[in-house]
Phi, psi and omega in degrees: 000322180301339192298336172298344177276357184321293203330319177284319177298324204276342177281333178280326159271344162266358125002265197316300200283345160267357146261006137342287210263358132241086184284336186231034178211167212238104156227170187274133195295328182295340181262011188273329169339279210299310151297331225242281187328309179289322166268025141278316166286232200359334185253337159291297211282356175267304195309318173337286195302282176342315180298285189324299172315310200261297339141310174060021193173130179294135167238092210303303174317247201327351185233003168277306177291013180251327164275329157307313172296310139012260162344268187286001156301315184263002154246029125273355202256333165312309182295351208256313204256121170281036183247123167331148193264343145203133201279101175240181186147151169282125177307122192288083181197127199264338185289305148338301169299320195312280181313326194288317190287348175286336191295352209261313156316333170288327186291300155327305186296301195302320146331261190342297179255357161294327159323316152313318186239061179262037192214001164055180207295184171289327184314312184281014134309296187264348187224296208292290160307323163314302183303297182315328171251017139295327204276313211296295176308324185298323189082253186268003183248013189320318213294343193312310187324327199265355176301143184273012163288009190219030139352306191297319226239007175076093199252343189264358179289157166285207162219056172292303164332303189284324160327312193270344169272343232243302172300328175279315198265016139340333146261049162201189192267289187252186161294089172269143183281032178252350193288288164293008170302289175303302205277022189268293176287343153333292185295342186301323183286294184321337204287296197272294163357330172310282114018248179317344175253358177269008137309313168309280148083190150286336179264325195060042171316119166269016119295009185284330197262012164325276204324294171324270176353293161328296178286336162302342191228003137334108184305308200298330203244347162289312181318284195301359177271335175249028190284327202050057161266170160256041187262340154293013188258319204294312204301329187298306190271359189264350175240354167258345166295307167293338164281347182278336194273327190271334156308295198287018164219021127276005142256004210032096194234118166310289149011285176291326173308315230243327158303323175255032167261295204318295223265001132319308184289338174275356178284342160310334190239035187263328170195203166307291156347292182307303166334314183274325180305304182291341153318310196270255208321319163300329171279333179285342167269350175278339201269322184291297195311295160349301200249005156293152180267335173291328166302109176223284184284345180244007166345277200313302194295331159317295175324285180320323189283290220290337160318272165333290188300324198283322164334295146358287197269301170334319189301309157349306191266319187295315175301278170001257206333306186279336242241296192272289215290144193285175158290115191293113155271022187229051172213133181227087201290075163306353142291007190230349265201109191285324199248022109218097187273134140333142175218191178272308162006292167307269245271314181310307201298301192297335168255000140302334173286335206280293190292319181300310195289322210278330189254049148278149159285346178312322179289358199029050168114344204300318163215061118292344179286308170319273179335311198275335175270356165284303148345286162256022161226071185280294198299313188296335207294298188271041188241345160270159164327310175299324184299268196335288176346265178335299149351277192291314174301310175303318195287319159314302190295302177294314159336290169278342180268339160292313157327290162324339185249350172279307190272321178289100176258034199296327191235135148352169173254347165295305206295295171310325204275343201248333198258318182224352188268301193316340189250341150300327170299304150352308190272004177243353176290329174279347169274316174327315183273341163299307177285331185276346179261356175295296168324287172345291212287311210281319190281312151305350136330300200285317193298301218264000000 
């Protein structure tokens, strides 16, 4: 019962510091929840990493007391300021409530089989928990986690994930397996809670929380969501980067920029994936900024925030990467590579693979529904910042992870395609439905 209180500290402070740092701009208090929770667990799970560094070993008493000082540091710096520390309430909007109140079913259902599944899939077993219960457990010996005798379990991945369960069980004696359990399903909820409202919104649709829905009551996206993988981690921030992104340049909110800098930079260090995702998305927004035309007298600063936040959220993975991380040995550059060389063959198998998985019945339809909604707001597709964002990135993004299943011949290409593409598809399916019903809805605005 004390683990709840990780969860309420790291929210209560990320809570304060987003209304810090956007003070002069307008969100909706419910997606302001939904950020604050999420840029809280990053700010316990970076101080973690920072301990370790320094420190050479998690110390729960001292990082408890780091984050309380915190705590009341930003609630005195709260008082200086009149803007409320939350704006709450049941919302006057019967669509809204309407749409909210189904969550308590989405939320029933994800129970119901994380109960089933509480020790969650093989990764968390062999890489998420394992690491996590290095960090916790280890003293001074965490790093044994990074030995290359433990290959097997991804010795070279970062850890943000196990950082933020590694941080809940600080209040309690042992690791207990209900901490990844919860925080699995938290983000499981929070994810389409997101979704829908950041649909809601920006359209003000009264159809906006389909797409959410759709994917909630997924069977495939209920599993892997309560799997306590960290590829919900990539799906989660990777949809609060664009939505936050799409905020900040309908208000040219400096601010908001320097918020989607914060949560660009952390996703580097949740797994590999995430790594190429914040590489790729910082230049395509240092590059959106550049050439918005609506951007003028506050460019630079802009520029400077959105810099500054990703810079920031960056250190983490960048010390790791030069500093910490072992030799990935489960990479075989098959293009250099005499004894198992790469072929076209591989590269063929692999966008066959693409086409094969989109037609399982697992997804039960999601995307065609996606593919038909692409279609059909076609004209509409590329015309805000966010749409091009968004766009540009899956291509990008997809681009390089096929390239990756073409050179890395360490394992068959059955193995990686049977093993990870349902779940790299996945962590792209909630901005897909953000961008494609996004479309949708813009596009009927204009006919109407």
């Amino acid at each position: 019962m004390l683990y709840i209180f990780g969860y309420l500290l790291s929210f209560c402070n990320g809570l304060l510091i987003f209304n810090l740092i956007t003070t002069k701009t307008s969100i909706h208090p419910l997606l302001k929840f939904i950020f604050s929770f999420g840029l809280g667990m990053i700010i316990s799970a970076h101080i973690i990493f920072y301990t370790l560094v320094v420190f050479g070993q998690l110390i729960p008493f001292f990082l408890i007391l780091i984050n309380l000082s915190i705590l009341s540091y930003l609630l005195y710096q709260q008082k200086q300021t009149p803007k409320t520390l939350l704006a709450w309430g049941i919302p006057n909007d019967t669509i809204l409530n309407i749409n909210l109140s189904i969550f308590i079913l989405v939320l029933a259902t994800l129970l119901l089989k994380a109960s089933l599944f509480p020790y969650g899939g093989w990764d968390a077993w062999a890489i998420w928990n394992l690491k996590a219960r290095f960090i916790f457990l280890g003293a001074d010996q965490w790093k044994n986690m990074l030995d290359p005798v433990l290959m097997h379990t991804n010795n070279h991945y970062p850890f943000l994930l196990p950082l933020m369960n590694a941080w809940i069980w600080c209040f309690g004696n042992t690791a207990s397996h209900w901490v990844p359990l919860t925080t699995s399903v938290i983000f499981a909820l929070l994810l389409p809670m997101l979704l829908g409202l950041s649909l809601y919104i920006t359209t003000k649709h009264k159809f906006s929380f389909i797409p959410a829905f759709l994917m909630a009551f997924l069977p495939l996206y209920q599993l892997l969501s309560i799997s306590q993988y960290a590829d919900l981690l990539v799906a989660f921030y990777l949809l609060c980067i664009f939505t936050c992104f799409h905020m900040a340049n309908e208000q040219k909110s400096p601010s908001l920029f320097f918020l989607t800098g914060i949560f660009c930079g952390s996703i580097s260090f949740i797994k590999d994936e995430g790594l190429v995702s914040s590489i790729l998305i910082a230049v395509l927004i240092t590059f959106s900024i550049f050439t918005n035309k609506n951007i003028t007298n506050e460019k630079n600063k802009i520029l400077k925030n959105f810099i500054l936040g990703s810079g920031l959220a960056l250190i983490p993975a960048v010390f790791f990467n030069i500093f910490i991380r072992p030799e990935n040995l489960r990479f075989i550059n098959g293009l250099t590579s005499t004894s198992d060389p790469t072929s076209w063959q591989r590269l063929l198998f692999t966008i066959a693979a693409y086409f094969i998985e989109i037609l399982k019945l697992n997804w039960q339809g999601l995307w065609f529904i996606i593919l038909g909604g692409i279609l059909l707001s076609f004209k509409t597709l590329y015309k805000t910042n966010t749409q091009k964002l968004i766009i540009n990135f899956l291509i990008c993004y997809l681009t390089i992870i096929t390239i990756n299943y073409f050179i890395n011949t360490h394992y068959p290409i059955s193995f990686w395609i049977n093993t990870s593409l349902n779940r790299i598809l996945m962590t792209l399916v909630p901005t897909l439905l953000f961008m494609t019903f996004y479309s949708i809805f813009l596009s009927q605005n204009k006919k109407g």
